[in-house]
C-alpha positions as CSV (number, residue, x, y, z in Angstrom):
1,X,20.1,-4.2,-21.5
2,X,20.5,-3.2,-25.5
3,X,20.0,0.7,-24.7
4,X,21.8,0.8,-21.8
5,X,25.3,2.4,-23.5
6,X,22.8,5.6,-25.0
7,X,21.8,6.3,-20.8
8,X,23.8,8.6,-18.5
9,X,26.2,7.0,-16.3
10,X,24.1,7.7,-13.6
11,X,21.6,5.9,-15.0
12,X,23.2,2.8,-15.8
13,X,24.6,2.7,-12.2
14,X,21.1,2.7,-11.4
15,X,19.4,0.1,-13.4
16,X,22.7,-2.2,-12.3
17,X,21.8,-1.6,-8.4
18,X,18.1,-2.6,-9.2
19,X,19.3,-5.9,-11.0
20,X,21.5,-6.8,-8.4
21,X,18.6,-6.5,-5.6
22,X,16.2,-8.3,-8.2
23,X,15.0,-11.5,-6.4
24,X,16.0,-15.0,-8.3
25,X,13.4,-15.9,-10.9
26,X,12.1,-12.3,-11.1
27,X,9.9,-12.8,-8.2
28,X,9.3,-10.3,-5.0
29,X,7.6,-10.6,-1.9
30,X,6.1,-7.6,-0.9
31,X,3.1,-6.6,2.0
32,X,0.6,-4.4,1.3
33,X,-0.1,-2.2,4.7
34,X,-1.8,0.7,3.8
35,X,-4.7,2.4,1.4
36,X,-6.7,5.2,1.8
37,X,-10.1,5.6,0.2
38,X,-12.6,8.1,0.4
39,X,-16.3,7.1,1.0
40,X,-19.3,8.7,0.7
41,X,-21.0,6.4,3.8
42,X,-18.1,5.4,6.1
43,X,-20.1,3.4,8.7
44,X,-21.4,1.4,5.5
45,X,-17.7,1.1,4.0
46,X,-16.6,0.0,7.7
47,X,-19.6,-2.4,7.6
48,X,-18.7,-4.1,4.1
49,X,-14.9,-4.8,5.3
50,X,-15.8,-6.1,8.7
51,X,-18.6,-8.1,8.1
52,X,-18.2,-8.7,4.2
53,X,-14.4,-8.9,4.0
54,X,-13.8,-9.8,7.8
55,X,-11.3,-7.2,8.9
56,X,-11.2,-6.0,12.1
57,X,-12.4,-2.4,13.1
58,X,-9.4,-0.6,15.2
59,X,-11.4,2.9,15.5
60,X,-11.2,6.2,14.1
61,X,-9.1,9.4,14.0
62,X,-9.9,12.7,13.2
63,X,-7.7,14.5,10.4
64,X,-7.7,18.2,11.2
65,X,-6.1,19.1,8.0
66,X,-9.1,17.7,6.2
67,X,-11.7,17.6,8.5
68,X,-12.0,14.3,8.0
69,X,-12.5,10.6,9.9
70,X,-10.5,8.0,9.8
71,X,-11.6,4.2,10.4
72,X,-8.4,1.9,11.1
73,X,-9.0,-1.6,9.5
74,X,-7.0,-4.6,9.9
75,X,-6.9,-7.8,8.7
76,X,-6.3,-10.9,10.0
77,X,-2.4,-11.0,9.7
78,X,-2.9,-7.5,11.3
79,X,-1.8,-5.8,7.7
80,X,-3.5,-2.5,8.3
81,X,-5.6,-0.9,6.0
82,X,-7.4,2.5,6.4
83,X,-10.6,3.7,4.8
């Protein structure tokens, strides 16, 4: 890295450790498992993802803190997803 003698120390120990965990060929597998979205209609949001998108309706939760709902999505490799 050409700037890497201007950075703190602590720094450079950093960027080293992220290089060294770097996949080969710069590629990294990753799962997605989780989004929240807010919805204006959520029995028309769940609707779209089951039927349009074919995930699988788990339920819904209540959030006290928000007062709000909840509906737990999944998809077919049971990645979960929340709307």
């Amino acid at each position: 890295m050409a700037l890497a003698g201007a950075l703190a120390p602590d720094v450079r120990r950093h960027i080293a450790y992220v290089e060294r965990r770097r996949p080969p060929h710069g590629t990294m597998k990753t799962k997605f498992t989780y989004a929240g979205i807010r919805v204006k209609d959520l029995d028309a949001s769940v609707a779209f993802y089951t039927k349009v998108l074919g995930m699988k309706d788990l339920g819904r939760s209540t959030i006290d803190a928000t007062k709000g709902v909840a509906a737990n999505l999944a998809t077919e490799d049971d990645g979960l997803s929340s709307s």
